[in-house]
PALO-349628 format. One line per field, with one value per residue: residue in one letter; x, y, z of N, C-alpha, C, CB in turn. Coordinates in nm, 4 decimals, padded with zeros to 6 digits. Glycine has a CB too. Layout:
N
mardren = (a	...) $
npx = (X	...) $
npy = (Y	...) $
npz = (Z	...) $
capx = (X	...) $
capy = (Y	...) $
capz = (Z	...) $
cpx = (X	...) $
cpy = (Y	...) $
cpz = (Z	...) $
cbpx = (X	...) $
cbpy = (Y	...) $
cbpz = (Z	...) $
//
This chain:
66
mardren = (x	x	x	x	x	x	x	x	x	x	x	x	x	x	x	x	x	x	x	x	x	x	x	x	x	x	x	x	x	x	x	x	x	x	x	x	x	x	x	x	x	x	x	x	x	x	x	x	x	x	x	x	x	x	x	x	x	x	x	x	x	x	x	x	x	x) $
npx = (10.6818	10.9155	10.9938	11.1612	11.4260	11.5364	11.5918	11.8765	12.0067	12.1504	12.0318	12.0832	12.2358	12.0400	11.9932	12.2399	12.2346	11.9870	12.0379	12.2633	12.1230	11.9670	12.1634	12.2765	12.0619	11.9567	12.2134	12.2578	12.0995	11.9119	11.7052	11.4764	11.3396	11.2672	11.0777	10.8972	10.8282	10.7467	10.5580	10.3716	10.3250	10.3544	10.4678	10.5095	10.7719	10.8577	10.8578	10.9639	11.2346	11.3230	11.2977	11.5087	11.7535	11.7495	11.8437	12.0149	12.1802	12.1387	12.2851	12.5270	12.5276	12.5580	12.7967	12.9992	12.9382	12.8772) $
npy = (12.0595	12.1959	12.1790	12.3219	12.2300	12.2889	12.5314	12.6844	12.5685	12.6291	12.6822	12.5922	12.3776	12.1640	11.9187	11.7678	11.7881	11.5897	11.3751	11.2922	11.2666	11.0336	10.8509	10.8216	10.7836	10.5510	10.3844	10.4880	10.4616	10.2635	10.1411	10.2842	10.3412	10.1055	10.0424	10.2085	10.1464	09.8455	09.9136	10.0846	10.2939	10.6648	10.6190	10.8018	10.7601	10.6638	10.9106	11.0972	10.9636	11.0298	11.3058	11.3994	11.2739	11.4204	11.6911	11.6210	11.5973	11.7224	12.0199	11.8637	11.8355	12.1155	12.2071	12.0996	12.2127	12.4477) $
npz = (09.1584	09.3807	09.6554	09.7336	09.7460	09.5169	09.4908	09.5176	09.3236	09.0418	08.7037	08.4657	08.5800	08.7206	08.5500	08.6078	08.8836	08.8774	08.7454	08.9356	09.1417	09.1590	09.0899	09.3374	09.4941	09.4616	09.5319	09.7480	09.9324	09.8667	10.0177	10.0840	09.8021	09.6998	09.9434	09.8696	09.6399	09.6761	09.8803	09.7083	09.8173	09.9371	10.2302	10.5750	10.6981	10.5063	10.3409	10.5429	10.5181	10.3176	10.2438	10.4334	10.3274	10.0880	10.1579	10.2965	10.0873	09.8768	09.9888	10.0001	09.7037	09.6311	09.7458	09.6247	09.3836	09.3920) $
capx = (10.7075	11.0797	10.9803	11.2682	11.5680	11.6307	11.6507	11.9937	12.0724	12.1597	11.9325	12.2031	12.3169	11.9336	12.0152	12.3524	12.1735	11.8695	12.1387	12.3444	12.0400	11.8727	12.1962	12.3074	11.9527	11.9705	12.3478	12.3011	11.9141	11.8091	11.5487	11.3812	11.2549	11.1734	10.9765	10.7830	10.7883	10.6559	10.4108	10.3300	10.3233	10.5145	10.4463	10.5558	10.8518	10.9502	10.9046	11.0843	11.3565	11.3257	11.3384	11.6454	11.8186	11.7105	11.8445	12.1974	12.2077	12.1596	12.3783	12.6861	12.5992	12.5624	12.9547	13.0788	12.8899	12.9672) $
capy = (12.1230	12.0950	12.1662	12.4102	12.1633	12.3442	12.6684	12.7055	12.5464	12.7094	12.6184	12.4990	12.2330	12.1172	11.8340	11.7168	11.7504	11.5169	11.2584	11.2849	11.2127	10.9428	10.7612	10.8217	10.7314	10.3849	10.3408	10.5339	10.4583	10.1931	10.1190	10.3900	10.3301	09.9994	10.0656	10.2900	10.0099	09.7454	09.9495	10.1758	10.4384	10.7498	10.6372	10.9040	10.7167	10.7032	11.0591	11.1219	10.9155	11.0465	11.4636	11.3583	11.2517	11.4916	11.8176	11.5851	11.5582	11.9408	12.0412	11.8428	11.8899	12.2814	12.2660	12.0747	12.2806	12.6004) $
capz = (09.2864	09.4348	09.8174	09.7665	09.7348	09.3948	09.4927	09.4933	09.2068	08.9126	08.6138	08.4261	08.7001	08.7304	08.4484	08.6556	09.0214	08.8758	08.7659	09.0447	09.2771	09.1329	09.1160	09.4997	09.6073	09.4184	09.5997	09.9146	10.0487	09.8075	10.0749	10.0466	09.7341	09.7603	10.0000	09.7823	09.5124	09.7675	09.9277	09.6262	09.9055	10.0449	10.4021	10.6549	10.7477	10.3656	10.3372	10.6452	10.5169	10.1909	10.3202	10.5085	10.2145	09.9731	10.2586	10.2725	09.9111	09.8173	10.0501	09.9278	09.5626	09.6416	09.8175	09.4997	09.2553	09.3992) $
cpx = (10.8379	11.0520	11.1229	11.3955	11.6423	11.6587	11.7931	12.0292	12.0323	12.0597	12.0049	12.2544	12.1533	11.9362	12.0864	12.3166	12.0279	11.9922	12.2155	12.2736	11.9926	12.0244	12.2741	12.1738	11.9836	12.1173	12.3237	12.1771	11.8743	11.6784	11.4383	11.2561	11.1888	11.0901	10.8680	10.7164	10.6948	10.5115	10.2882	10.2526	10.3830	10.4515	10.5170	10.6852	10.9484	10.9620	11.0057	11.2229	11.4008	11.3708	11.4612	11.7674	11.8403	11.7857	12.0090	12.2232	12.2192	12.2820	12.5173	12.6987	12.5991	12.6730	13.0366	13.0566	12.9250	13.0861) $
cpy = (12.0659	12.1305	12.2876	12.3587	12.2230	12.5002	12.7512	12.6494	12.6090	12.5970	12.5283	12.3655	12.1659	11.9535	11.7307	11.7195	11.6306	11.3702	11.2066	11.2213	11.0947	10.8322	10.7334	10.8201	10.5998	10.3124	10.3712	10.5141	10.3833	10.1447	10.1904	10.3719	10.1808	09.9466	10.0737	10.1819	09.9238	09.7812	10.0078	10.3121	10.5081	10.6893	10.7673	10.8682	10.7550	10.8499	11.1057	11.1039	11.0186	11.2776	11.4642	11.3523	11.3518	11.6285	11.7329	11.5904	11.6649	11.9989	11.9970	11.8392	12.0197	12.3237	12.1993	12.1482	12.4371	12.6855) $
cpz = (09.3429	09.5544	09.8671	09.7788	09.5921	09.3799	09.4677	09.4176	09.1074	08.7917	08.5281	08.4908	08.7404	08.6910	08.5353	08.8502	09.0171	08.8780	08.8323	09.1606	09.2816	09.1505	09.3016	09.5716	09.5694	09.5042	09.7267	10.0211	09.9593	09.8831	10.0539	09.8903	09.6935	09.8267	09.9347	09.6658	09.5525	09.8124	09.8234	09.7071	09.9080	10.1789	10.4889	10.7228	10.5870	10.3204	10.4354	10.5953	10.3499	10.1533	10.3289	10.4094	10.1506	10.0618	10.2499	10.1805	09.8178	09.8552	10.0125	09.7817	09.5556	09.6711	09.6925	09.4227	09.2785	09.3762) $
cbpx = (10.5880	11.2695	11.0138	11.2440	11.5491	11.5630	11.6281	12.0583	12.0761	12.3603	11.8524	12.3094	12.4386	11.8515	12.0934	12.4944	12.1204	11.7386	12.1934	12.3933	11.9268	11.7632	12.2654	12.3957	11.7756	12.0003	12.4816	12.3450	11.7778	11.8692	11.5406	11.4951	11.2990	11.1875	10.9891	10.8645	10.9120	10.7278	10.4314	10.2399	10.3240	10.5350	10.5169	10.4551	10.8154	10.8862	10.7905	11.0743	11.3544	11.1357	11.2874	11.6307	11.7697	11.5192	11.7127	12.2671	12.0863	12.0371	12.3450	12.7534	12.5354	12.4791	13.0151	13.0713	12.7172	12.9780) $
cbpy = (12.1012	12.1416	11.9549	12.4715	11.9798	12.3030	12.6912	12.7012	12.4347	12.7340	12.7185	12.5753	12.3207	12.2035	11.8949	11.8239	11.9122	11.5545	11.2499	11.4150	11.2810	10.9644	10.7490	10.9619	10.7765	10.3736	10.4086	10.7181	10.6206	10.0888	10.1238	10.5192	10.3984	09.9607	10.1486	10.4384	09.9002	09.7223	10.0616	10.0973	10.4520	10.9953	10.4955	10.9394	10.5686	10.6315	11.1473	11.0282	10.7141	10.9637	11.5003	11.2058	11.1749	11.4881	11.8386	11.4676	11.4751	12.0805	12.0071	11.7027	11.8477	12.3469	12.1861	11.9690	12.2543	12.6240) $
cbpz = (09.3854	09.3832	09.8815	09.8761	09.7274	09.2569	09.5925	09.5631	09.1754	08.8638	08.5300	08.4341	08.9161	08.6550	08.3218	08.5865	09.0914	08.7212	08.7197	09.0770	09.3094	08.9677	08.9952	09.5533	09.5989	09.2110	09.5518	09.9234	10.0828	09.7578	10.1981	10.0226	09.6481	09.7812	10.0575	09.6921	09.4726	09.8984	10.0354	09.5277	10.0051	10.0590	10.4765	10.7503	10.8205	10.2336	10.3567	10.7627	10.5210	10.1400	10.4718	10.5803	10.1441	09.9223	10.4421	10.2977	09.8416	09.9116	10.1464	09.9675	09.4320	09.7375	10.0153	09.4395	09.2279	09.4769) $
//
């Protein structure tokens, strides 16, 4: 389930938006998942934070990729 963050991406660019994300969460919100690590939760804060991200993160690989 993508919550609809992959809608606009082309199927092709699926591959290069997974890799792209995983390493600009580890650089750009490493908390976030440390969190998740620590707690072995989503808390509602880490989702929050984690939404947030994921809606900035489409968005500017959707204006590069376009």
């Amino acid at each position: 389930m993508t919550k609809g963050y992959l809608e606009q991406v082309e199927v092709e660019q699926v591959s290069a938006y997974e890799e792209k994300l995983h390493r600009q969460l580890d650089t750009r919100r490493p908390e976030i998942l440390q969190s998740i690590r620590d707690t072995k939760m989503l808390t509602p804060e880490n989702e929050a934070a984690l939404k947030q991200f994921l809606t900035e993160f489409t968005a500017e690989f959707q204006s590069s990729h376009s």
